[in-house]
C-alpha positions in Angstrom: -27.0 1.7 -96.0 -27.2 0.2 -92.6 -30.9 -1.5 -91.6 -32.3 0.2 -89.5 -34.2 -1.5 -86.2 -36.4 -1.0 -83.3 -36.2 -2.4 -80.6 -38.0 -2.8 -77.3 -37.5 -4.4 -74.0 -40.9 -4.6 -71.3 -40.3 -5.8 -67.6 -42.5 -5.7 -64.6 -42.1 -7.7 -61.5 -45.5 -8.8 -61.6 -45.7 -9.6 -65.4 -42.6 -10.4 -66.4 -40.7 -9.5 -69.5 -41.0 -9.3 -73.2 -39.1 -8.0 -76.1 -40.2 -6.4 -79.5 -39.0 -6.2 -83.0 -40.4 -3.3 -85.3 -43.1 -2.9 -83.1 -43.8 -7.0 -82.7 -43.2 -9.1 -79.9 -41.0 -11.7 -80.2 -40.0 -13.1 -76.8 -41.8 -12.9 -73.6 -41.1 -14.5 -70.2 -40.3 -14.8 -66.6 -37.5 -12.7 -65.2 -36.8 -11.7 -62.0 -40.9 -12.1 -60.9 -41.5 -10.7 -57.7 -38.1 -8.6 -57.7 -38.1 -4.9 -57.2 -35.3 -2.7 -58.4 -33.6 -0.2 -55.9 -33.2 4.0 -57.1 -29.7 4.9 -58.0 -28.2 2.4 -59.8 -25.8 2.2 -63.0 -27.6 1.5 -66.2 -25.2 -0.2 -69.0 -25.8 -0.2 -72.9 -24.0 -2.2 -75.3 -22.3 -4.3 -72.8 -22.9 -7.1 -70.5 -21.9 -7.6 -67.1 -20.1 -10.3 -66.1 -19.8 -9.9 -62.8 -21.3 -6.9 -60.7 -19.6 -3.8 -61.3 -17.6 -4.6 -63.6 -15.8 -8.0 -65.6 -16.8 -6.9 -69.4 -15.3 -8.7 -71.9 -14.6 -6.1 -75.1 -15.7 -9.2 -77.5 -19.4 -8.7 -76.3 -19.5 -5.2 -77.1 -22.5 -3.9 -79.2 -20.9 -2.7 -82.2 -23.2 -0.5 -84.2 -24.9 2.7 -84.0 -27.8 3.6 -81.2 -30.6 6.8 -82.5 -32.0 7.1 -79.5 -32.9 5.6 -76.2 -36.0 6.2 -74.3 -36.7 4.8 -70.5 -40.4 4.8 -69.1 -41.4 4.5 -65.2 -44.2 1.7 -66.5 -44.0 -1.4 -68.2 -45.3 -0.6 -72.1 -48.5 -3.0 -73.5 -48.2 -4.7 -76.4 -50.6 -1.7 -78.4 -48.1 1.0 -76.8 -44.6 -1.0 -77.9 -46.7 -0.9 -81.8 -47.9 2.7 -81.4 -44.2 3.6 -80.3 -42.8 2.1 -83.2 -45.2 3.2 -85.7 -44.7 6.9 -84.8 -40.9 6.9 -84.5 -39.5 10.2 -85.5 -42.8 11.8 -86.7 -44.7 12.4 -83.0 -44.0 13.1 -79.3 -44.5 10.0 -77.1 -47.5 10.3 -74.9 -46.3 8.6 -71.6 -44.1 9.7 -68.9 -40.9 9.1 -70.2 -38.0 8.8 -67.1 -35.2 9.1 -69.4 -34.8 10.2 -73.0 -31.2 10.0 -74.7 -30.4 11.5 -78.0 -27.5 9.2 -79.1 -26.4 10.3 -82.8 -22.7 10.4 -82.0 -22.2 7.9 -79.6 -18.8 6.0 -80.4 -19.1 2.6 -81.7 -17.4 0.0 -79.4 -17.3 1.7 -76.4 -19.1 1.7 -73.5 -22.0 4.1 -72.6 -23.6 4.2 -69.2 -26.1 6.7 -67.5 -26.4 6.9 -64.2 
């Protein structure tokens, strides 16, 4: 049986960003401080960019399997990223949620955007 692992990614131009393992940070950092980022754009997942638009290279594809993938209009504290985590499949999630993706049979390898 596959392992099974949650992860989360915070970012707020005044904050920075962080990322969590199983409800534990492990990574936090400067990115893009002071930046704002403009309405109607193209979210990617499983794949990076190389170039805007476009230039993926297929050997940096995610290969695996996504559950689920939730998108909030706030950046999450550390207690809310460990709450999140420790209520998983068994509660609804108290904060406004932007976007909420139910992925069970997304195809492995391929790319998957949302706009």
């Amino acid at each position: 049986a596959a392992d099974v692992v949650h992860l989360c990614a915070t970012w707020a131009n005044d904050s920075g960003a962080a990322i969590y393992v199983d409800g534990a940070k492990v990574k936090e950092g400067e990115l893009a401080m002071g930046k704002t980022k403009k309405a109607g754009g193209v979210m990617n997942i499983g794949q990076e960019q190389d170039s805007l638009g476009g230039g993926y290279d297929g050997n940096q594809a995610f290969a695996g399997s996504l559950y689920n993938l939730n998108m909030f209009n706030m950046k999450l504290s550390d207690d809310q990223v460990t709450k999140l985590y420790g209520e998983a499949h068994s509660a609804r999630w108290y904060l406004t949620i932007c976007g909420k993706w139910e992925c069970d049979d997304v195809l492995q390898g391929s790319i998957w955007s949302h706009s």
